[in-house]
C-alpha positions as a printed Julia matrix, in Angstrom:
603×3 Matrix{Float64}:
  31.73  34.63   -71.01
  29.8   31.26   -70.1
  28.97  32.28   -66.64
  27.17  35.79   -68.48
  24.9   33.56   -70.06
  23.69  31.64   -67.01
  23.07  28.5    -69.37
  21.51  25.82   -67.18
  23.81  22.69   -68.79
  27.29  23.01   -69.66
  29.79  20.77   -72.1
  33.31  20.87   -71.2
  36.58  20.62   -73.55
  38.81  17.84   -72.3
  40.85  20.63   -70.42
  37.69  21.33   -68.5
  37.36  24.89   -70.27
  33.74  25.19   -71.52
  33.21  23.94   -74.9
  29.1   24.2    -75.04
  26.7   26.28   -72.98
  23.04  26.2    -72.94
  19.36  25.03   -71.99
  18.46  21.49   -73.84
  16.23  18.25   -72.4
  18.91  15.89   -71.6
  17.5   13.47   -74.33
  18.34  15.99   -76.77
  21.86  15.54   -76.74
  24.44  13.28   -77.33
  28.32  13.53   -76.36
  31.12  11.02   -77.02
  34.58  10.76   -76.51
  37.75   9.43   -78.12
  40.62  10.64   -76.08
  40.67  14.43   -75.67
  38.32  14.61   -78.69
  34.78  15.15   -78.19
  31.69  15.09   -80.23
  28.78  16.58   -79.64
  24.83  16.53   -81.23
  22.14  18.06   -80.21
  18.6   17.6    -82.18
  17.07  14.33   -83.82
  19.33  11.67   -85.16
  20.39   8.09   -84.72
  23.9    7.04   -84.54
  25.52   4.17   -83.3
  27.76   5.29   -80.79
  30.54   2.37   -81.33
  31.12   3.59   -84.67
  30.95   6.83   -84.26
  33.43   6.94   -81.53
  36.24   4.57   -83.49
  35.38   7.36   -86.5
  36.04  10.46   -84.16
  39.64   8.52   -82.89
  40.43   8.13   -86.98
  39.96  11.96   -87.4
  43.49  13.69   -88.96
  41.68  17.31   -89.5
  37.57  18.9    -88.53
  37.42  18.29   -92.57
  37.64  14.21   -91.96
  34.37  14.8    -89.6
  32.47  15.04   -93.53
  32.09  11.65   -92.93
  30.31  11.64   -89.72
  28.22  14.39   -90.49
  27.24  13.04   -94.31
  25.58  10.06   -93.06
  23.02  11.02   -89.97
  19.4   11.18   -90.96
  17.02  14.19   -88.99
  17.94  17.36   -88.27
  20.32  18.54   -85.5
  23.41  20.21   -84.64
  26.85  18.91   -84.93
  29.59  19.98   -83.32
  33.44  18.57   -83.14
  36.27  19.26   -80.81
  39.77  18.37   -82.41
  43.18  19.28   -81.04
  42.28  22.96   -79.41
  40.07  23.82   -82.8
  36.33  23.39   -83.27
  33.99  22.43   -86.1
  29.94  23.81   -85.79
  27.15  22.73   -88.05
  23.47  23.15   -88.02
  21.47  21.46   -91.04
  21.94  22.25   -94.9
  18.84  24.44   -95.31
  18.78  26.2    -91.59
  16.03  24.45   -89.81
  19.08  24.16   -87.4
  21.2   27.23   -87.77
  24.92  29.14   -86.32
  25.31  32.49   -86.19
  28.29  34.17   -85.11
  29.21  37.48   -83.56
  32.68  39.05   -82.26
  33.34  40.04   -78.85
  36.73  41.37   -77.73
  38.11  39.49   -80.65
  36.95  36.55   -80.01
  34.23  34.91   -82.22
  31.23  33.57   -80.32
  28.47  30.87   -82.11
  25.06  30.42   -80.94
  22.41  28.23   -82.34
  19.73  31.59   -82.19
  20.52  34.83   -81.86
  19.15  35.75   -78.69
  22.48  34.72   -76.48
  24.51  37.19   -79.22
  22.24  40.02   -78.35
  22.75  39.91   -74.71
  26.5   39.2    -75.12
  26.79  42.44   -77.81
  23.86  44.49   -77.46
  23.5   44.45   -81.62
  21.89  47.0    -82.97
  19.04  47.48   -86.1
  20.47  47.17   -89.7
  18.06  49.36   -91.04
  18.52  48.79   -94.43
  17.83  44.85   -94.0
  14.95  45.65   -92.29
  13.99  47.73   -95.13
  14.58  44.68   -96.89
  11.93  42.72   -95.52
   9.38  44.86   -96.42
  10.03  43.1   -100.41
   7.0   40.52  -101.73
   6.21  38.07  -102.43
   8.01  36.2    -99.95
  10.65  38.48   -98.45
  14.36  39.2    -99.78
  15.47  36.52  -102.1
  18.6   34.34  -101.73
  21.4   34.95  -100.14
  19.98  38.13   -98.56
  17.51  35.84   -96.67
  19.4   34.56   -94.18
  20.86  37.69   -93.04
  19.3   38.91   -89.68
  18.1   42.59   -88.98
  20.93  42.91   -86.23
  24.6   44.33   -87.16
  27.62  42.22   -86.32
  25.96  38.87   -86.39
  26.57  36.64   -89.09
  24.76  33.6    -90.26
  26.41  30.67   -91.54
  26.3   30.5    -95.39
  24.28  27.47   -96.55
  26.38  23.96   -97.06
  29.15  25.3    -94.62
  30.74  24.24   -91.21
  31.94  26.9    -89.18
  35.89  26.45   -87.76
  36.85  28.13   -84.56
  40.94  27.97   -83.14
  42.52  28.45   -79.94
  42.92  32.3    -80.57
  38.46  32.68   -81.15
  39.32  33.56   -84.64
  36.56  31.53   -87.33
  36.29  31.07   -90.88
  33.48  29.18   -92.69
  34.45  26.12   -94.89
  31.71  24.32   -97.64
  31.59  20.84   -97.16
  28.03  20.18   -98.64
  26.49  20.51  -102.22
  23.89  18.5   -104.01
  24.43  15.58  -105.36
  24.26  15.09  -109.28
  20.96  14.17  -110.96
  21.53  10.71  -112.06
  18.53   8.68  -110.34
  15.69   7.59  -112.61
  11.87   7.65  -111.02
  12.07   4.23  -109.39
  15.92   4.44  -107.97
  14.84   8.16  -106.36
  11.59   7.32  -104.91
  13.39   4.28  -102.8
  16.27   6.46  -102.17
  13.59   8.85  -100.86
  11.23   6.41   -99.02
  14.58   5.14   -97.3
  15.19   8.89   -96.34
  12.19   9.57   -94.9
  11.8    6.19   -93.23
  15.12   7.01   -91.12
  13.87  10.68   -90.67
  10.61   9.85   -89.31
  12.35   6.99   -86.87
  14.8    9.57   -85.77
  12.12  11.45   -84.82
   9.57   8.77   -83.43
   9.45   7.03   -79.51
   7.44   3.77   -79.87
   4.53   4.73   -78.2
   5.1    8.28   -77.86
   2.54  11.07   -78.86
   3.04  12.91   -82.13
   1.36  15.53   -83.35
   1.09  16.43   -87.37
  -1.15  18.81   -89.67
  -3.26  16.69   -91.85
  -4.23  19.37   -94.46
  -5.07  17.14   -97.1
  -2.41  17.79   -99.24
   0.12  14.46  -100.18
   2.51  16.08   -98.09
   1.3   16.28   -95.13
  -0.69  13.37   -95.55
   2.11  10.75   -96.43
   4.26  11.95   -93.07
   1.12  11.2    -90.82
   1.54   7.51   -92.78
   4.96   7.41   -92.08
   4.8    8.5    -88.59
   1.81   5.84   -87.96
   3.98   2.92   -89.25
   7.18   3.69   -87.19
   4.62   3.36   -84.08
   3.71   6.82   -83.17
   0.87   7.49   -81.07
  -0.79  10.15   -83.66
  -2.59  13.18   -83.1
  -3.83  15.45   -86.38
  -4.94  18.51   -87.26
  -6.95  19.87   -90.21
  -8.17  23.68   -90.25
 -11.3   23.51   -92.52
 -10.93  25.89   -95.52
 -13.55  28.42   -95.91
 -13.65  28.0   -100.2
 -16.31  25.29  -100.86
 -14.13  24.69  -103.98
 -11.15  23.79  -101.63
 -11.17  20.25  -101.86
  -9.1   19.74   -98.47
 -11.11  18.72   -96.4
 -12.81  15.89   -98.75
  -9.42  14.62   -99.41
  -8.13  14.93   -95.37
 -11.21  12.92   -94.21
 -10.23  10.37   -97.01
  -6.74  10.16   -95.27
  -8.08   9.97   -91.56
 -10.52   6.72   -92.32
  -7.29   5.14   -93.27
  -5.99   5.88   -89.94
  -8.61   4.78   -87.55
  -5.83   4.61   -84.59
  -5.03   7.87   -84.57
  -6.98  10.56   -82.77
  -8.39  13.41   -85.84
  -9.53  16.91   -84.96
 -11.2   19.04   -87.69
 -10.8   22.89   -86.6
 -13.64  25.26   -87.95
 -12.95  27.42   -90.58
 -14.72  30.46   -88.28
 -12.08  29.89   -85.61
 -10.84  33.3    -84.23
  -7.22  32.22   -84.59
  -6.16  32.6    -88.4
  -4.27  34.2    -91.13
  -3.7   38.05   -91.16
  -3.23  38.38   -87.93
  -0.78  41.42   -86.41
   1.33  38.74   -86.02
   3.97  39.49   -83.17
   1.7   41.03   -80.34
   2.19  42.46   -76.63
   2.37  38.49   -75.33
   4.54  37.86   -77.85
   7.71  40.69   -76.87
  10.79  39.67   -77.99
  10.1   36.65   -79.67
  11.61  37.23   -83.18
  15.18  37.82   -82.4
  16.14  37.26   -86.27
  13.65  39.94   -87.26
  10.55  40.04   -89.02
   9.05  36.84   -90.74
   6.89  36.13   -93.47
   4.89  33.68   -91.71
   4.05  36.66   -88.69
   0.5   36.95   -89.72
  -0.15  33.24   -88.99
   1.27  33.37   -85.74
  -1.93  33.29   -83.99
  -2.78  29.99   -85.87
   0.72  28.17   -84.81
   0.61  28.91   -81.15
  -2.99  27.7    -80.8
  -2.27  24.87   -82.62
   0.94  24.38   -79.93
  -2.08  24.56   -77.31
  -4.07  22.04   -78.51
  -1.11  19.71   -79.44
   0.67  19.66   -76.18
  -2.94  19.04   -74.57
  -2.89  16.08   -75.84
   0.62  15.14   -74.72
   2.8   15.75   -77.91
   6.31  17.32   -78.16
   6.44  17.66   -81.51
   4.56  18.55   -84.42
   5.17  17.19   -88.05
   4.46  19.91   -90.99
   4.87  19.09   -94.46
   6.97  22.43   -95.19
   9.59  21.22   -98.28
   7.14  19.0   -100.04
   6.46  21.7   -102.55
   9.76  21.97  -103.52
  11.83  18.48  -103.45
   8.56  17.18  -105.54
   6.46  19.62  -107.06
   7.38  22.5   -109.57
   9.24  25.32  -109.42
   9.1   28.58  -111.85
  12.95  27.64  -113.17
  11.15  23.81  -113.25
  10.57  24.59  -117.29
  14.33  26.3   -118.36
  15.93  23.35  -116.82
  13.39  20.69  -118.26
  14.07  22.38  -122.05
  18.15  22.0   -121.32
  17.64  18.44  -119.55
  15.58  16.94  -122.48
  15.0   18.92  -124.76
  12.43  16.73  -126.73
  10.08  15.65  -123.76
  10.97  18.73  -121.54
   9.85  21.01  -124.44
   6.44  19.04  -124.55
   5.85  19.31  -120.72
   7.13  23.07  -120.97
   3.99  23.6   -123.68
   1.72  21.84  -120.77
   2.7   24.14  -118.37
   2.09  27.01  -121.22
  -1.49  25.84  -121.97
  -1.87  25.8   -117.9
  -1.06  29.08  -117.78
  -2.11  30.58  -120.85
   1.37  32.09  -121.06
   1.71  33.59  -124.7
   4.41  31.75  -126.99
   6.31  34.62  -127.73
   7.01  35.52  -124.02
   7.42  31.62  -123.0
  10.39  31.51  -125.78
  11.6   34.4   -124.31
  11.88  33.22  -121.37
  13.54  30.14  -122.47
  16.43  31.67  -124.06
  17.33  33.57  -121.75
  20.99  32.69  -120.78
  21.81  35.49  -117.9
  23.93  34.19  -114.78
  22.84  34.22  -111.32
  24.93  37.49  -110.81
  22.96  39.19  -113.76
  19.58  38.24  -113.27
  19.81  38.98  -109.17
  21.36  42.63  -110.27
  18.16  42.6   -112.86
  15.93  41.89  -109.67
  17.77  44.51  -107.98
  16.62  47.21  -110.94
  13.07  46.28  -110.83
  11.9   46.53  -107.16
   9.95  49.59  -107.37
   8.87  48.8   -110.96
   5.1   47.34  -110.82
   4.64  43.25  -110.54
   4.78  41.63  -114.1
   1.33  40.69  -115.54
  -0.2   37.48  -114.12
   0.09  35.51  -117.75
   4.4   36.4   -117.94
   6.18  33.22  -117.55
   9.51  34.22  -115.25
  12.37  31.06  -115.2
  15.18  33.3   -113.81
  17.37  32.38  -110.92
  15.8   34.54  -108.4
  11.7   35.22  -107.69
  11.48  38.77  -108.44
   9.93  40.47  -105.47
   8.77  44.27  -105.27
   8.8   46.92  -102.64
   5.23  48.01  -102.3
   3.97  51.41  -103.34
   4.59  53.33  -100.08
   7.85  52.49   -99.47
  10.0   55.99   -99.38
  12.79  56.52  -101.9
  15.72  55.33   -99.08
  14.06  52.16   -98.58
  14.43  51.57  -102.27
  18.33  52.91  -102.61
  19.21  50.47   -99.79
  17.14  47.41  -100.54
  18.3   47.95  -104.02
  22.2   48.61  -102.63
  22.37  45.47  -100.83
  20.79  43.44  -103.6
  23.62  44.41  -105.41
  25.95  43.42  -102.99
  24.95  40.32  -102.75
  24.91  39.6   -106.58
  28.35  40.89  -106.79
  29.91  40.03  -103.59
  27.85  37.15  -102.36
  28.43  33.59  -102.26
  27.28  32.8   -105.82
  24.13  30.51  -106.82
  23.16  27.16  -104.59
  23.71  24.68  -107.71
  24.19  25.21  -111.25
  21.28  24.65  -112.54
  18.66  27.35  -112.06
  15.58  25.2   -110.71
  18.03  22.91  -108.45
  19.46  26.55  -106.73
  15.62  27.83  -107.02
  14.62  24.62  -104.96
  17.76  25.03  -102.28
  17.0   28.8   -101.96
  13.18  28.15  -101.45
  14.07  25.16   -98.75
  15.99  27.55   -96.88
  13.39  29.67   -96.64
  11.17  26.49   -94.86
  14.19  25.84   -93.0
  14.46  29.46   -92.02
  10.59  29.6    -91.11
  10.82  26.32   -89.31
  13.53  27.61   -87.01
  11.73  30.97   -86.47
   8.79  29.07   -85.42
  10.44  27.07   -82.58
  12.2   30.34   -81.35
   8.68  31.95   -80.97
   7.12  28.76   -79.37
  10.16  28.36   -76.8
   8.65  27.31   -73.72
   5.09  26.04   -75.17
   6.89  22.34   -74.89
   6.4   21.38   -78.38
   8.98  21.98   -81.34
   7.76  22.36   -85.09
   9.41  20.08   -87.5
   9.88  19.36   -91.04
  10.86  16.24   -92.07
  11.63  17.33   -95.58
  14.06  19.46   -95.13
  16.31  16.79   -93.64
  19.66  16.87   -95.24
  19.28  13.5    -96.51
  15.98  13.78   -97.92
  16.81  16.74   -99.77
  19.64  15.13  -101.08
  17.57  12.11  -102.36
  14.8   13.9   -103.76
  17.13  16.67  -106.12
  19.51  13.51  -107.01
  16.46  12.34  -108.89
  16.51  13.82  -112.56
  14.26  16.72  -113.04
  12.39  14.58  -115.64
  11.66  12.0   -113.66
  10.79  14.08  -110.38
   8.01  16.12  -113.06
   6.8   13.25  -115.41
   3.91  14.79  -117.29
   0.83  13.98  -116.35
   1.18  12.99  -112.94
   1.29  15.19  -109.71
   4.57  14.97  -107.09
   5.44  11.32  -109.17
   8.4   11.33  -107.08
   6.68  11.47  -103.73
   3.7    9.22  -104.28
   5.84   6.73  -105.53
   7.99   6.57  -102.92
   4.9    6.09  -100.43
   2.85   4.33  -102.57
   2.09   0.88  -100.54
   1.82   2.57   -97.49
  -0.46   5.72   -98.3
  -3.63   4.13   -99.52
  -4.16   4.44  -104.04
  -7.65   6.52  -103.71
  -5.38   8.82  -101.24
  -2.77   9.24  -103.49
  -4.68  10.17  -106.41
  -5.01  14.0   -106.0
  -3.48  16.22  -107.98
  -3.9   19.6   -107.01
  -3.53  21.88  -104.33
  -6.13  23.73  -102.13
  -6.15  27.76  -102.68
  -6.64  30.07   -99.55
  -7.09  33.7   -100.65
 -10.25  33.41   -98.69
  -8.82  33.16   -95.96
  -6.11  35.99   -96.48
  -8.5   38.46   -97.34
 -11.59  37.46   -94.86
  -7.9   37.77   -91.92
  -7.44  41.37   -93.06
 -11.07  42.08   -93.25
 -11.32  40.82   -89.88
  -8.03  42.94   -88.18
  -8.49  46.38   -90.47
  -9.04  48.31   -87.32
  -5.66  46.99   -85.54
  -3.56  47.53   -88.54
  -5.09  51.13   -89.21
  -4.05  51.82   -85.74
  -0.13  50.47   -86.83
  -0.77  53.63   -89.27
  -0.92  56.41   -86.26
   2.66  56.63   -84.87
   4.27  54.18   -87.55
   7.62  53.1    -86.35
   8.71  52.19   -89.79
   7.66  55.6    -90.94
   9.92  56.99   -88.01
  12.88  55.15   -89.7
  12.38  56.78   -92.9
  11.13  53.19   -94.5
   7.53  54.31   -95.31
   4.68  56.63   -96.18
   2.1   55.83   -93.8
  -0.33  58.03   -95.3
  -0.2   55.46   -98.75
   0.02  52.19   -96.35
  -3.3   53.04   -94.77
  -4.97  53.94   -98.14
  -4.0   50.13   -99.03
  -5.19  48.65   -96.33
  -8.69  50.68   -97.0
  -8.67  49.38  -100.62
  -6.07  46.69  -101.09
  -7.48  45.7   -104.86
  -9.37  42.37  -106.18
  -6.5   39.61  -106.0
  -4.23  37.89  -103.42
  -1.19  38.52  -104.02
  -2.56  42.7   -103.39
  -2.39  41.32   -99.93
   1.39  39.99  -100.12
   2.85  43.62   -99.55
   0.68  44.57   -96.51
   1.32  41.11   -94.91
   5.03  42.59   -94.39
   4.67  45.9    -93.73
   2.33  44.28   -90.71
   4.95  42.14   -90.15
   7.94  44.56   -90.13
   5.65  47.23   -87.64
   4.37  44.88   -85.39
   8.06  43.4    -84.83
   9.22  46.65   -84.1
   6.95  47.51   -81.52
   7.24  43.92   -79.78
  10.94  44.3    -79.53
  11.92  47.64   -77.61
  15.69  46.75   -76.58
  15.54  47.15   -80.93
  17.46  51.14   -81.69
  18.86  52.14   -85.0
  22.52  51.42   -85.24
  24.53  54.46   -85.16
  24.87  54.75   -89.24
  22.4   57.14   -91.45
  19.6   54.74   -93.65
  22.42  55.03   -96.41
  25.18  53.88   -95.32
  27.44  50.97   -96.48
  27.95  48.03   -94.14
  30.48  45.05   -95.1
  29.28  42.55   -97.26
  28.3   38.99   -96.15
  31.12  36.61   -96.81
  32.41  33.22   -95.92
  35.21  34.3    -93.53
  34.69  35.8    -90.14
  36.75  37.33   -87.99
């Protein structure tokens, strides 16, 4: 089976069989040995080798390898080789990820999917596909992570996967957030101590980095942190197009405190931005997974690669998680009125005021006491129902996405089937609190679009990379109380107290975020004529999935407001993916048809 994949490096078990096949720099990976055991990790991390090894010769069972893998900053892969049986990890929230697929009984994991296909020739769930047509921002959690492909299964988030002698595997959970007990000033140096080891993971004294420097505190505090641990920095900033955007004012503030770095400002009439097709002729095949919500700024990232590895970097810092570890989610204000009920009810009315929800509907909201189960099988009800008005306040488990309009009646049955079967069969919420499991589920969506990212740009010589969506940054950031990560009247407290010291006071001081609908509807006014031409011959419409008679009338007259745009960003998505992928057929089962539900074994 190794010598079908024609994987340029090899790591061998201590029989010689082969334990790890694949294509990865050599300074990527890391392999130690105690005995017959071996150890294996592949990615960003530092670990001292000495103490790693003496842990790896104390190991009675894969489970004692918690220990190992609980306490390396950055993102990577981990994988353990103990008395014939084998542990595989990627990171919490899928920036590094495992799939799995069977082949003549014996269970096969791959970092990316693209190895599975050519071992099993997987063909199109079309009802997951279907799925991804949902908006605003795809098929909620745990339906996310599932690719469009039958018989290959991702790991569930916080597991490890096992693997015997006989190629049978089961998935074990070994992670799960930490309680909430930090205050403000304990979590922000748990955090700043996070980061600091992510960024030096990540960081060669000297070497070139690359990082978006959007103006935003996220962004802007990891080009600080990457500047003090001695990177040779190279930024980007994509000039909004809204004179009201206050970006650019706030990114030019950042560069003057970096003077060593070298700055580049990219004009907002630049031919590469959003709404693009997304996955074009040049681009065949390079969405294994399926479909992505990010597709339409595709154009955008692999210029961006262009100009990055021009300058000599290898990787590129975004500030993808920031939003969620520090900023606040929908669920932010049914948690706050549980955690404190005195202050949380007062910041609850601020965020009220904000958004001129109505009291009646905000109480509403408040009481509302439905499980994760229930309100995913409410979701479930509602997808072909139109969106909720603008000024309803939603603090359920799950974002409530829609199918748009011209999606047919089977595309609604089996979205709405396997949204069922996940509520009811699926691995139950991420946490037990609704805005901890909202901000898990929304950092594996980073993770996932991270990931996705680096499969499209394999090749360019740069990787994309997220910082916070390290394990251990995510872990310090959600241990801090949800009162103290939201104080009222401050914006990201957390986060710019954690930097604060390093990222200059005047920087810090913003406290709101730039708004791009410009740009969103200035992208489709700029590629109507390619997507009208996705209309004639639709391959989605050949499935059964849409009406393409209603999708063009959209894209003619999509309405007044962004989130009008949200719908026909997938469809684009979904049609352009299946024309850039031909080896993709429909599997052998009718639209309809019932497939096994995701679960935590495998076999």
């Amino acid at each position: 089976m190794a010598g079908r994949l024609r994987a340029k490096r090899r790591v061998d078990h201590a029989s010689g069989r082969p334990w790890i096949v694949g294509d990865w720099r050599e300074s990527e990976i890391t392999t130690l040995h105690a005995g017959p055991r071996r150890l294996a990790v592949l990615g960003h991390t530092r670990l001292d080798e000495t103490t790693t090894v003496a842990a790896l010769g104390r190991l009675r069972s894969l489970h004692d390898a918690d220990a190992i893998a609980s306490r390396l900053p950055g993102v990577f892969h981990l994988a353990v080789s103990l008395d014939g049986k084998t542990r595989v990890q990627g990171s919490v929230v899928g920036t590094r990820q495992i799939f799995t697929a069977v082949l003549d009984g014996v269970t096969i994991a791959a970092s990316g999917l693209e190895p599975l296909l050519r071992l099993t020739g997987a063909d199109l769930d079309e009802r997951v596909l279907a799925a991804r047509l949902l908006a605003p921002g795809g098929p909620p959690w745990p339906l996310a992570q599932r690719p469009v492909r039958r018989g290959i299964t991702p790991l569930t988030t916080g597991h490890w996967l096992e693997l015997d002698r006989d190629g049978r595997a089961r998935q074990i959970r070994w992670w799960e957030l930490p309680e909430p007990t930090l205050g403000l000033a304990e979590g922000a140096a748990a955090v700043r101590s996070a980061l600091d080891d992510a960024i030096t993971a990540r960081v060669t004294t000297g070497g070139t980095l690359s990082a978006d420097l959007s103006g935003g505190l996220d962004s802007t505090s990891l080009c600080f942190l990457a500047h003090a641990a001695g990177a040779d920095l190279v930024t980007y900033h994509v000039m909004p197009i809204d004179s009201a955007n206050a970006d650019t004012v706030w990114a030019r503030r950042a560069a003057e405190s970096l003077p060593a770095a070298r700055h580049h400002m990219l004009s907002a009439d630049r031919a590469e931005n959003l709404f693009d097709v997304g996955y074009t002729a040049d681009l065949v095949g390079a969405a294994p997974e399926g479909p992505s919500t990010w597709a339409s700024g595709l154009a955008h990232i692999q210029d961006l690669a262009k100009r990055a590895t021009a300058e000599g970097a290898t990787l590129h810092l975004t500030g993808f998680g920031g939003d969620e570890l520090f900023g606040r989610m929908p669920a932010c204000a049914w948690s706050l009125a549980r955690a404190t009920p005195v202050d949380g009810l007062r910041l609850v009315n601020r965020y009220r005021l904000a958004n001129r929800w109505p009291w009646r509907s905000t109480l509403r909201a408040l009481l509302d006491r439905s499980t994760f189960t229930q309100n995913l099988g409410a979701v479930a009800a509602r997808i072909d129902t139109p969106p909720p008005p603008v000024d309803e306040p939603d603090f359920g488990w799950v974002f409530a996405p829609r199918l748009p309009s011209w999606a047919t009646p089977d595309a609604v049955a089996a979205v709405r089937d396997l949204l069922v079967e996940a509520a009811t069969q699926g691995p139950g919420p991420l946490d037990a609190d609704r805005a901890r499991h909202q901000a898990l589920a929304s950092l594996v969506f980073e993770g996932t679009t991270v990931r996705q990212v680096n499969t499209a740009l394999a090749g360019t010589g740069i990787t994309w990379d997220a910082p916070f969506l390290d394990d251990r940054v995510v872990e310090a950031a959600l241990a801090t109380r949800i009162d103290q990560r939201l104080l009222g009247g401050r914006f990201k407290p957390l986060l710019t107290t954690a930097v604060r010291g390093l990222v200059p006071a005047d920087v810090l001081d913003r406290r709101d975020k730039g708004e791009f609908s410009a740009e969103a509807f200035r992208g489709l006014a700029r590629n109507r004529a390619r997507i009208l031409e996705l209309c004639e011959d639709s391959r989605l419409a050949r499935l059964g999935l849409i009406d393409p008679v209603a999708f063009r009338a959209a894209v003619l007259n999509p309405g007044p407001m962004s989130h009008h745009l949200m719908p026909i960003d997938t469809t684009v998505g979904c049609e352009s993916w299946l024309r850039t992928h031909p080896r993709t057929r429909p599997g052998t089962h009718p639209l309809p048809a019932t497939q096994d539900p995701h679960s935590g074994e495998l076999g």
